[in-house]
mmCIF file of the N, C-alpha and C atoms, coordinates in Angstrom:
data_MODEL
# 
_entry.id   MODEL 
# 
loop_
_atom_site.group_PDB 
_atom_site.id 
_atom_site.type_symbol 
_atom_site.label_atom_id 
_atom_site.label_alt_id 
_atom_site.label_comp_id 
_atom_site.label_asym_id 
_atom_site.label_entity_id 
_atom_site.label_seq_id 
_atom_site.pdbx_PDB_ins_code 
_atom_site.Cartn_x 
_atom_site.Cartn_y 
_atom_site.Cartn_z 
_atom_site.occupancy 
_atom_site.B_iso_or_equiv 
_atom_site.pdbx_formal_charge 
_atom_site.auth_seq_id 
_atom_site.auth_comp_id 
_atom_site.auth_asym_id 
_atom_site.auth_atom_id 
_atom_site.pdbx_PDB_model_num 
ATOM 1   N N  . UNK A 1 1  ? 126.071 96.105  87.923  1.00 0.00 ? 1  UNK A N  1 
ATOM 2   C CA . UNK A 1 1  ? 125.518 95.165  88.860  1.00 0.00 ? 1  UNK A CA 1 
ATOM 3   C C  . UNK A 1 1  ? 124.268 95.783  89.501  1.00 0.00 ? 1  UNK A C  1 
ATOM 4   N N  . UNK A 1 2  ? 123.263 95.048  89.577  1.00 0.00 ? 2  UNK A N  1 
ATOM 5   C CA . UNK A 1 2  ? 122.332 95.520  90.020  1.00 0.00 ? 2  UNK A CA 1 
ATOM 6   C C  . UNK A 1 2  ? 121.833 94.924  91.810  1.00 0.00 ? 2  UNK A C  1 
ATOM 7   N N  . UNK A 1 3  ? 121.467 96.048  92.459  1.00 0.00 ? 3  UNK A N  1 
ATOM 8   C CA . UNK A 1 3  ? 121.114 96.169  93.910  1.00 0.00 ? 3  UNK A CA 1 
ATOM 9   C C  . UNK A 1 3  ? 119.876 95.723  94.360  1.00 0.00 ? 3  UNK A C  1 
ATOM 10  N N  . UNK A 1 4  ? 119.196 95.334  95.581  1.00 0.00 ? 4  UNK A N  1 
ATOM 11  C CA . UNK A 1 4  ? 117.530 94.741  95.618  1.00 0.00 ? 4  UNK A CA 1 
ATOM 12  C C  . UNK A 1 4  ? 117.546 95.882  96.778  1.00 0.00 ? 4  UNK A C  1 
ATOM 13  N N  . UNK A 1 5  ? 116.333 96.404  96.382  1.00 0.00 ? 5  UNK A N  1 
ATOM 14  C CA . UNK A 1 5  ? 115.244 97.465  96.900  1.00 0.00 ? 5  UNK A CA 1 
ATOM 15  C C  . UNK A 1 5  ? 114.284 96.889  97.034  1.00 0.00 ? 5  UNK A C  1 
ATOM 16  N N  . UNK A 1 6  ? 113.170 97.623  98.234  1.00 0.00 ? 6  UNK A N  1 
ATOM 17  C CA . UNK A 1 6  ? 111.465 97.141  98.134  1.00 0.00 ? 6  UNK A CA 1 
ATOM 18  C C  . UNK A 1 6  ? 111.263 98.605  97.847  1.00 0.00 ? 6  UNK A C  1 
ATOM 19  N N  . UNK A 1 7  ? 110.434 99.051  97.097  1.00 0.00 ? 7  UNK A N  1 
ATOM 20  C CA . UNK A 1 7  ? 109.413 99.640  96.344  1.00 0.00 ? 7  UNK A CA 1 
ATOM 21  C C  . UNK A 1 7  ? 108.260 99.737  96.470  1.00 0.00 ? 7  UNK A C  1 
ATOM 22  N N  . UNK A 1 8  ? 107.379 100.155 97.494  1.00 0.00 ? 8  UNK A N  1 
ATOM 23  C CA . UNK A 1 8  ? 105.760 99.993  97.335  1.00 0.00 ? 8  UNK A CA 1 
ATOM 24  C C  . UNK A 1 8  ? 105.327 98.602  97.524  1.00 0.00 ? 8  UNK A C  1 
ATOM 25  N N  . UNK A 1 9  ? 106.445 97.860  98.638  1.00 0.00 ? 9  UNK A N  1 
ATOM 26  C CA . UNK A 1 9  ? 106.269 96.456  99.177  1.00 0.00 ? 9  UNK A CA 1 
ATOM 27  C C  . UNK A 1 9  ? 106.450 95.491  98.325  1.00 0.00 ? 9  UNK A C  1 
ATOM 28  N N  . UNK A 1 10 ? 107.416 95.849  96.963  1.00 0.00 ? 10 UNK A N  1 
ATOM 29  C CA . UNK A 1 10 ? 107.716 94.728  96.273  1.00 0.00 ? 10 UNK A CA 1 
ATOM 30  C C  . UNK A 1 10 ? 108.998 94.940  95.794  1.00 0.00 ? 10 UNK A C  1 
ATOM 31  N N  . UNK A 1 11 ? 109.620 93.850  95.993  1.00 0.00 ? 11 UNK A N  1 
ATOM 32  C CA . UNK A 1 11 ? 111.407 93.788  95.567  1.00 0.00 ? 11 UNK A CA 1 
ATOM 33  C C  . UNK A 1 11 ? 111.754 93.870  94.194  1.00 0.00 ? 11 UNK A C  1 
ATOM 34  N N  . UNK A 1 12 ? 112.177 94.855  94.262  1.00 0.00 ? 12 UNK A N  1 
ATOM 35  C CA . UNK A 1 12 ? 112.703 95.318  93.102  1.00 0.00 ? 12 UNK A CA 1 
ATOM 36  C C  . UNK A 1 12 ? 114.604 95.574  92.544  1.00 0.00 ? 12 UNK A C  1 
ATOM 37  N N  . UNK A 1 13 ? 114.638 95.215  91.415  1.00 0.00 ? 13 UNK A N  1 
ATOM 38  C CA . UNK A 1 13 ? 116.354 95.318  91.396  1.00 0.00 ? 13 UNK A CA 1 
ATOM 39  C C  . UNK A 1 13 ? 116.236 96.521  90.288  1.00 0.00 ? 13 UNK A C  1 
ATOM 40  N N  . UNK A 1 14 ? 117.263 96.925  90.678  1.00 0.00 ? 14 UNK A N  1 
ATOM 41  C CA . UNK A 1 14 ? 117.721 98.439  90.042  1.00 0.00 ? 14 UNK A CA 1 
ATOM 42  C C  . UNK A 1 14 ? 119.602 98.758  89.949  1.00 0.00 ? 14 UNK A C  1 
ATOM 43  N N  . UNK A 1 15 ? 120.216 99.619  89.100  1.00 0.00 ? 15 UNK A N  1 
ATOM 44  C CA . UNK A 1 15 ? 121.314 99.487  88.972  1.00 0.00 ? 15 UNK A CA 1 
ATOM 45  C C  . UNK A 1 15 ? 121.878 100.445 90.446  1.00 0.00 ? 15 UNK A C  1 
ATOM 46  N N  . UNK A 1 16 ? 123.603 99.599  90.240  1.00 0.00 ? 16 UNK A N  1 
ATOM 47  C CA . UNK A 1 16 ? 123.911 99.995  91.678  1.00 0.00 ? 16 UNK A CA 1 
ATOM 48  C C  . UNK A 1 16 ? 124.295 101.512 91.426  1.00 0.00 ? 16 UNK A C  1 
ATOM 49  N N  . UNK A 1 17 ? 124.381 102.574 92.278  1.00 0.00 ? 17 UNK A N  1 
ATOM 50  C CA . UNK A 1 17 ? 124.475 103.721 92.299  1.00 0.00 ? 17 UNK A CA 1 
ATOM 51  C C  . UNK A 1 17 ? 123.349 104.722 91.345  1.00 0.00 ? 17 UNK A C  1 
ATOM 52  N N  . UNK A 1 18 ? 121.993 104.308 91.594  1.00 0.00 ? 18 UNK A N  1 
ATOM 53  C CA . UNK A 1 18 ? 120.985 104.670 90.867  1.00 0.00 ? 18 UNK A CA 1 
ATOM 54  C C  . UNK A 1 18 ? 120.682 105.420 91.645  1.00 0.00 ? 18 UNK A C  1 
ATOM 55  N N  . UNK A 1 19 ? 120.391 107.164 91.886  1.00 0.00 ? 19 UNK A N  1 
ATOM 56  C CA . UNK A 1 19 ? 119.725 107.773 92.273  1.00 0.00 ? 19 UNK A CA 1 
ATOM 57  C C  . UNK A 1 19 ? 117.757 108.434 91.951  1.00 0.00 ? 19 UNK A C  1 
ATOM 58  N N  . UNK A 1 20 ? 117.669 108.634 93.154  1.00 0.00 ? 20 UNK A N  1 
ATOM 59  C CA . UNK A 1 20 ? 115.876 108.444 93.067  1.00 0.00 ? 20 UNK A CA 1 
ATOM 60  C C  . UNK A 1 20 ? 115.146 108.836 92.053  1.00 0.00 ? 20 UNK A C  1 
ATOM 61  N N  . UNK A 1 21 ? 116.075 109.957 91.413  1.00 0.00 ? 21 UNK A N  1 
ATOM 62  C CA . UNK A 1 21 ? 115.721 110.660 90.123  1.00 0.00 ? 21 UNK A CA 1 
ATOM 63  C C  . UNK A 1 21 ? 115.689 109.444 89.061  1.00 0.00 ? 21 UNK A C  1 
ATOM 64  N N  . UNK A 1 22 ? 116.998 108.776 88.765  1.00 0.00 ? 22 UNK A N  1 
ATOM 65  C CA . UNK A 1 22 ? 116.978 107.851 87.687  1.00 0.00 ? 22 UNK A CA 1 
ATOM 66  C C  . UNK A 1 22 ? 115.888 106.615 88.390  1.00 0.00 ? 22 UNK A C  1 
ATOM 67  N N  . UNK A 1 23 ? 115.677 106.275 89.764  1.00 0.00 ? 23 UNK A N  1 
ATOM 68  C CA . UNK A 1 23 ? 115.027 105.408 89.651  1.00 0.00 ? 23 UNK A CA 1 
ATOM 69  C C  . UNK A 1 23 ? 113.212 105.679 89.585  1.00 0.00 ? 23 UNK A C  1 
ATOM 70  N N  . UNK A 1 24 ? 112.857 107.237 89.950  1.00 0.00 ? 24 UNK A N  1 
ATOM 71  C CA . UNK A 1 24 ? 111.572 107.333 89.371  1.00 0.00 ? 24 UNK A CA 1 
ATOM 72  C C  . UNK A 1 24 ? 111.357 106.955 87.875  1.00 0.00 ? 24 UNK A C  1 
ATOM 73  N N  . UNK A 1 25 ? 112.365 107.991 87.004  1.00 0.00 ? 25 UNK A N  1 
ATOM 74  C CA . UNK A 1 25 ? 112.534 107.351 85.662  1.00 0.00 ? 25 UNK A CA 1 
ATOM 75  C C  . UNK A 1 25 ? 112.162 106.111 84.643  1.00 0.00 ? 25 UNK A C  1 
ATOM 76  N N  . UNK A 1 26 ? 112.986 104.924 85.871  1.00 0.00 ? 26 UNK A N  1 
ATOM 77  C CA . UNK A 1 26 ? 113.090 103.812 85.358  1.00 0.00 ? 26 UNK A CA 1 
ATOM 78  C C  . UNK A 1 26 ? 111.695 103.120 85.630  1.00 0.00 ? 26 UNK A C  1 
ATOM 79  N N  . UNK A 1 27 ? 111.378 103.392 86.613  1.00 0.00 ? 27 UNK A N  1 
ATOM 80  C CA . UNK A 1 27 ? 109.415 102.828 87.064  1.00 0.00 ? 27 UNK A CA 1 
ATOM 81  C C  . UNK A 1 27 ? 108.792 103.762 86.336  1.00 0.00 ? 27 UNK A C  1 
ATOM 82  N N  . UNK A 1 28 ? 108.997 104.631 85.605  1.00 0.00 ? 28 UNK A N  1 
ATOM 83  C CA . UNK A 1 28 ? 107.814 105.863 85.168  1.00 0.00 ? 28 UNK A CA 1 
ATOM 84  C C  . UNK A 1 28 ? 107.102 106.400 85.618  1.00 0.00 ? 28 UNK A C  1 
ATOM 85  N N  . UNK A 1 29 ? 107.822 106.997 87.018  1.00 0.00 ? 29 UNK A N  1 
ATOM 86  C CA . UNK A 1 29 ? 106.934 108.230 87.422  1.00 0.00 ? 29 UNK A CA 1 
ATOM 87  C C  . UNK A 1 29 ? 107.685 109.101 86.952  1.00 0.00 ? 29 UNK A C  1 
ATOM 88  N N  . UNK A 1 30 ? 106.671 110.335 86.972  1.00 0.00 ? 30 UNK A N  1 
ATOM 89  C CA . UNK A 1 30 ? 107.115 112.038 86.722  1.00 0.00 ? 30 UNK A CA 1 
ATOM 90  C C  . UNK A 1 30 ? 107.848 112.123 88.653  1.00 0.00 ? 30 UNK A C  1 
ATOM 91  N N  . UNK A 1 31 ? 108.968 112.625 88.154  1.00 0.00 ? 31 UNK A N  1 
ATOM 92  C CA . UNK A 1 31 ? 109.698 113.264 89.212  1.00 0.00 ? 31 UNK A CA 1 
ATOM 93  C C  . UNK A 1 31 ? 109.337 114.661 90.075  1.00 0.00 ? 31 UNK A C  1 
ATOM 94  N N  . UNK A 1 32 ? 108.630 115.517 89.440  1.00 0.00 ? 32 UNK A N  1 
ATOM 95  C CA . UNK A 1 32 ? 107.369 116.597 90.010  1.00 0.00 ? 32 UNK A CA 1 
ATOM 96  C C  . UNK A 1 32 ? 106.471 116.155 90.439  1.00 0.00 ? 32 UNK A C  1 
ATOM 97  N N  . UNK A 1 33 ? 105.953 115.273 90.083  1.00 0.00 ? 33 UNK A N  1 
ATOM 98  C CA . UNK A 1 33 ? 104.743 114.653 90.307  1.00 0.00 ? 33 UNK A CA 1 
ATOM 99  C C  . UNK A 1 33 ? 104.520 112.977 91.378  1.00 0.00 ? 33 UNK A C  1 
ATOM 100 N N  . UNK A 1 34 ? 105.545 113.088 92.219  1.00 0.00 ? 34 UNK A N  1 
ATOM 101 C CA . UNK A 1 34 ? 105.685 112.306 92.910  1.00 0.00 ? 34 UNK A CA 1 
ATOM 102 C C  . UNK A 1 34 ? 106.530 112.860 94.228  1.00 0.00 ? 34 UNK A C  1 
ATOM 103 N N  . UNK A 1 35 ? 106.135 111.997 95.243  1.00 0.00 ? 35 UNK A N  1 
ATOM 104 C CA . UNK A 1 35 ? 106.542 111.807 96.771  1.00 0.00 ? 35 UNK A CA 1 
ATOM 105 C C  . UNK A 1 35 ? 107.108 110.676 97.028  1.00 0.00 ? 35 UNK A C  1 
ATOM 106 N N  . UNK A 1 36 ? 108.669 111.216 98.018  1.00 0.00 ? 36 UNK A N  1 
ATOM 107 C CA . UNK A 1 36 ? 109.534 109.887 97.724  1.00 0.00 ? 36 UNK A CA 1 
ATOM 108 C C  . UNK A 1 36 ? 109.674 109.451 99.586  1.00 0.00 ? 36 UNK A C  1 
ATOM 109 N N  . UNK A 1 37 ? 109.100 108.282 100.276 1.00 0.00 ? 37 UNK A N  1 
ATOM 110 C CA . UNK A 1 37 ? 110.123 108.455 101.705 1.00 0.00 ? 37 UNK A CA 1 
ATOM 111 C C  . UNK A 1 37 ? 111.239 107.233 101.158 1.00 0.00 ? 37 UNK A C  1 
ATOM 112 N N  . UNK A 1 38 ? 111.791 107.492 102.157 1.00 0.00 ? 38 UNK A N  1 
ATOM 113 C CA . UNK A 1 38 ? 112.993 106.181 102.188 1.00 0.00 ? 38 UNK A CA 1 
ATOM 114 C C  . UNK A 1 38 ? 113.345 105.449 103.666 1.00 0.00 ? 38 UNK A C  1 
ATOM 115 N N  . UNK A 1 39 ? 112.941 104.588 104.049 1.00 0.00 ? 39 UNK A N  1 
ATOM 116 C CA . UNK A 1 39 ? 112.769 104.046 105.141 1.00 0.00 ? 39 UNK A CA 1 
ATOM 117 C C  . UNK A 1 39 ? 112.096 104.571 106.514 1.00 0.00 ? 39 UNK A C  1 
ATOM 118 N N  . UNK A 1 40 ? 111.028 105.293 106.045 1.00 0.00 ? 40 UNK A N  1 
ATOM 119 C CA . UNK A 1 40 ? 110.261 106.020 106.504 1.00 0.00 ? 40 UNK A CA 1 
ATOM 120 C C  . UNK A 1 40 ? 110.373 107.893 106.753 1.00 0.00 ? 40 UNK A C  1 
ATOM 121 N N  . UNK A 1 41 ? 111.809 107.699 106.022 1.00 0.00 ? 41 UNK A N  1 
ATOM 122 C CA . UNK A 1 41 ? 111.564 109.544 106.256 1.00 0.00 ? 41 UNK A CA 1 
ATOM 123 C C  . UNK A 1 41 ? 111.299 110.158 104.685 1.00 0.00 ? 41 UNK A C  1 
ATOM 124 N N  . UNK A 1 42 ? 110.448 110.859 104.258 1.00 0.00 ? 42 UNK A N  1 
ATOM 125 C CA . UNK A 1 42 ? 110.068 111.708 103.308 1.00 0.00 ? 42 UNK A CA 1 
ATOM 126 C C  . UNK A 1 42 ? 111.287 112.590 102.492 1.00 0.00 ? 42 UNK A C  1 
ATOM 127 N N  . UNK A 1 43 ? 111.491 112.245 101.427 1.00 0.00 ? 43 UNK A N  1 
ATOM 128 C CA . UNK A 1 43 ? 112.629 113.182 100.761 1.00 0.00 ? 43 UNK A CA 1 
ATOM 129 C C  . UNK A 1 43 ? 112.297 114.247 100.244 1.00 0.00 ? 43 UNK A C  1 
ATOM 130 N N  . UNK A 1 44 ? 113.250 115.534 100.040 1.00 0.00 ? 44 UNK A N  1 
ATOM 131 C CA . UNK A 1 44 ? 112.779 116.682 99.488  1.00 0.00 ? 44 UNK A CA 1 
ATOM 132 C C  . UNK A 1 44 ? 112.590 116.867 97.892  1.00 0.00 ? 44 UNK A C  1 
ATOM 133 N N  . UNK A 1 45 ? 111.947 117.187 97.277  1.00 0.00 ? 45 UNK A N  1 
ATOM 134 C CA . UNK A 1 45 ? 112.593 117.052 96.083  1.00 0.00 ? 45 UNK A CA 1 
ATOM 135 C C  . UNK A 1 45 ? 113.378 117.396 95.709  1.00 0.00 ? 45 UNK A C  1 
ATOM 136 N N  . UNK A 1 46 ? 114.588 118.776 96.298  1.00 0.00 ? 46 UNK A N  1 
ATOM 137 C CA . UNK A 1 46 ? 115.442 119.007 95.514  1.00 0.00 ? 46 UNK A CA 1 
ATOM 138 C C  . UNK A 1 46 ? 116.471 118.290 95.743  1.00 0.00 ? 46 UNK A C  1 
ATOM 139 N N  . UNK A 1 47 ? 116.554 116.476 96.567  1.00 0.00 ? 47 UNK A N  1 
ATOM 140 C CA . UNK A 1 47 ? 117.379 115.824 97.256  1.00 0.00 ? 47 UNK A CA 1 
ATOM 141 C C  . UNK A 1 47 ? 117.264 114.633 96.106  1.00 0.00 ? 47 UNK A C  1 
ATOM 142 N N  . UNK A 1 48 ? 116.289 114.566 95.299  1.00 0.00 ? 48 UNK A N  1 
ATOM 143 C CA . UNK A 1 48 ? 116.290 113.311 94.408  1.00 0.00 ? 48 UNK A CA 1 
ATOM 144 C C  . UNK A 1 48 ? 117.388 112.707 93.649  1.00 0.00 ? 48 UNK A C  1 
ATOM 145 N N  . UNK A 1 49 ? 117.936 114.278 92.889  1.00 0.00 ? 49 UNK A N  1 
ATOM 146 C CA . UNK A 1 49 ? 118.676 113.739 91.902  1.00 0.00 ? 49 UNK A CA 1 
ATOM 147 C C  . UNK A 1 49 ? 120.417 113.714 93.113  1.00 0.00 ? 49 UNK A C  1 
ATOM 148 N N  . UNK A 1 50 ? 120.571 113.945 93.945  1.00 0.00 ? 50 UNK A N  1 
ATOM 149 C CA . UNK A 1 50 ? 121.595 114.051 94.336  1.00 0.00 ? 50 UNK A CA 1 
ATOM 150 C C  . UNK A 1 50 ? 121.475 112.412 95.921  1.00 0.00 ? 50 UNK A C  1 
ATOM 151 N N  . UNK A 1 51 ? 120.699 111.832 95.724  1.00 0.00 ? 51 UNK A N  1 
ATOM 152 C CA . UNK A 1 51 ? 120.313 110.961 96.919  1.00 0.00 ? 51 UNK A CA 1 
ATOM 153 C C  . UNK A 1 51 ? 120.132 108.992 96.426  1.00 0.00 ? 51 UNK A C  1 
ATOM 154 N N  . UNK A 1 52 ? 121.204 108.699 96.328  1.00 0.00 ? 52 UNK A N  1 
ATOM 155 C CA . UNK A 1 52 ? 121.715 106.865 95.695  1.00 0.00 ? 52 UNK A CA 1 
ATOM 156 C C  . UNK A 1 52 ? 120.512 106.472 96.870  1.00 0.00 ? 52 UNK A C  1 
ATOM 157 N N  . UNK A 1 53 ? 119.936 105.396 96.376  1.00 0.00 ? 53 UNK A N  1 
ATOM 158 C CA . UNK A 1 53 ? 119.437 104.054 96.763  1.00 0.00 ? 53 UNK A CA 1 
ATOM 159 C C  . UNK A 1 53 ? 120.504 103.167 96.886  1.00 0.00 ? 53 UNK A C  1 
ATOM 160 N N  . UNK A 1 54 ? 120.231 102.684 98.244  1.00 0.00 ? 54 UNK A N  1 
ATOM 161 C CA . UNK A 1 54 ? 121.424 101.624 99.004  1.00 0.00 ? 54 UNK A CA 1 
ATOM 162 C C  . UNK A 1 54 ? 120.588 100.225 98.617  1.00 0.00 ? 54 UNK A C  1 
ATOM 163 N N  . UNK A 1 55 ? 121.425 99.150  98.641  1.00 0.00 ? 55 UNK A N  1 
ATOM 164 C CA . UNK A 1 55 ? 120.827 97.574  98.703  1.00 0.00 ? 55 UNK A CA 1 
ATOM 165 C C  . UNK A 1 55 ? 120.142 97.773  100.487 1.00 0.00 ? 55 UNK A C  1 
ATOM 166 N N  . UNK A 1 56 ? 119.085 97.083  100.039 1.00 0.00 ? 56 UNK A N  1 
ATOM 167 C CA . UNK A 1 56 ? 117.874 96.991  101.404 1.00 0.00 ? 56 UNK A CA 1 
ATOM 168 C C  . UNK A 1 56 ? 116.759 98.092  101.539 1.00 0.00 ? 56 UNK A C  1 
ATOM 169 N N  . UNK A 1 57 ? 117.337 99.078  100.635 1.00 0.00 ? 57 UNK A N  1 
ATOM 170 C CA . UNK A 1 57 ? 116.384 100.171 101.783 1.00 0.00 ? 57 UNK A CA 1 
ATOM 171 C C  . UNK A 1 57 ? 114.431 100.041 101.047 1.00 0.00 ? 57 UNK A C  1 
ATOM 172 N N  . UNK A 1 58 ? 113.865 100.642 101.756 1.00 0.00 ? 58 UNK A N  1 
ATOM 173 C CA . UNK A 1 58 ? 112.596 100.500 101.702 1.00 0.00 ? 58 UNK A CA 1 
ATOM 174 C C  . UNK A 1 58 ? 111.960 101.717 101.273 1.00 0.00 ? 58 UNK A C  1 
ATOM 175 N N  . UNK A 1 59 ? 111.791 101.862 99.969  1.00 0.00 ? 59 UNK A N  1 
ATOM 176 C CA . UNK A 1 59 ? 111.170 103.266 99.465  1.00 0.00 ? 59 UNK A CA 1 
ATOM 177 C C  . UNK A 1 59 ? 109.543 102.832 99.093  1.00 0.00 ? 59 UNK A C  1 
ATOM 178 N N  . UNK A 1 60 ? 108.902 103.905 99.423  1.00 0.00 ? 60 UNK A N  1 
ATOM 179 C CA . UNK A 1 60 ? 107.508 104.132 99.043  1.00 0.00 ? 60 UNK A CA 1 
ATOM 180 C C  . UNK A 1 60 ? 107.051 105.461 98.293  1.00 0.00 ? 60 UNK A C  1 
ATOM 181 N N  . UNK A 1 61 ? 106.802 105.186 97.156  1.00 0.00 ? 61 UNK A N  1 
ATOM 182 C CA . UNK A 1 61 ? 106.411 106.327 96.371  1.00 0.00 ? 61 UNK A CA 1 
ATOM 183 C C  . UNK A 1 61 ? 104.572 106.727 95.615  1.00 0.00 ? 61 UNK A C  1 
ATOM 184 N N  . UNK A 1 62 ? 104.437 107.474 96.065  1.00 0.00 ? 62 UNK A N  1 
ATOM 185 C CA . UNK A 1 62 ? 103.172 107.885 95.725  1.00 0.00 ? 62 UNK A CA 1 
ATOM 186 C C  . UNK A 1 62 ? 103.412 109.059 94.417  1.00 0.00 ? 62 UNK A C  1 
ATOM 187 N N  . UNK A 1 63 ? 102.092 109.099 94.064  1.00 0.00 ? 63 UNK A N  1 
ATOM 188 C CA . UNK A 1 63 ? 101.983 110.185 93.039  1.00 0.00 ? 63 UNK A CA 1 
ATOM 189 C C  . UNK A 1 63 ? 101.120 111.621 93.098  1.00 0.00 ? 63 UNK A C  1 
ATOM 190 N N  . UNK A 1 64 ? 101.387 112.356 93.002  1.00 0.00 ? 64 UNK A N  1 
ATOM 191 C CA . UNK A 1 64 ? 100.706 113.576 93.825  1.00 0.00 ? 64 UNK A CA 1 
ATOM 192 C C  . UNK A 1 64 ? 99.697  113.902 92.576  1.00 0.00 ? 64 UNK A C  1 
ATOM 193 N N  . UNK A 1 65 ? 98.362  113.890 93.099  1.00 0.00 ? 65 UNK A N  1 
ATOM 194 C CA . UNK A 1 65 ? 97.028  114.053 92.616  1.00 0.00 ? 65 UNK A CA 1 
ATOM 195 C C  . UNK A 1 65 ? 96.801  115.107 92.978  1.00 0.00 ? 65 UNK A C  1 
ATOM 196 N N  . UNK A 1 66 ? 96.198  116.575 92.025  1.00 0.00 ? 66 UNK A N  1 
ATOM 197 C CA . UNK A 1 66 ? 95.302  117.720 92.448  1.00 0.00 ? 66 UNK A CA 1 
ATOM 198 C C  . UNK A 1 66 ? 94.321  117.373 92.288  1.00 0.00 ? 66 UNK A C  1 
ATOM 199 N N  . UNK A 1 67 ? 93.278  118.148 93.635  1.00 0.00 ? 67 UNK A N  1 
ATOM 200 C CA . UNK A 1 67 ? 91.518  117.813 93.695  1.00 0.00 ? 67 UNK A CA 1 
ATOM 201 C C  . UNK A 1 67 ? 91.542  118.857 93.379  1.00 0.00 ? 67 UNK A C  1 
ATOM 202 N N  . UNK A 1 68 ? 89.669  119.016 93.797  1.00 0.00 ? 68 UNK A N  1 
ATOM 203 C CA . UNK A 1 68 ? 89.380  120.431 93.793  1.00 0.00 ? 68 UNK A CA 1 
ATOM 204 C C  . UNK A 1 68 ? 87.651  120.332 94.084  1.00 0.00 ? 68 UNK A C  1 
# 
């Protein structure tokens, strides 16, 4: 059964007990290469693969760019 999330301000359904790891995955980001908050607080990365997405919550994910 699948759960509704917003995502980068758009509702998104994803399976229930999907953690952030499987759900970078499933959108195709690199999991190194990305920044996760979840209803406004910032996750660690070593919290991804161990941290479920609930129905409602509000994740925003960026992708981490090197300058120079």
């Amino acid at each position: 059964m699948d759960i509704r999330i917003i995502v980068n301000k758009k509702e998104t359904a994803v399976p229930e007990g999907a953690t952030v790891s499987e759900l970078l995955e499933l959108l195709g980001y690199n999991s190194n290469r990305s920044s996760v908050w979840i209803d406004g607080g910032q996750l660690l990365r070593r919290e991804y693969p161990s941290t479920v997405v609930a129905e409602g919550q509000n994740l925003t994910i960026r992708r981490i760019v090197a300058g120079g």
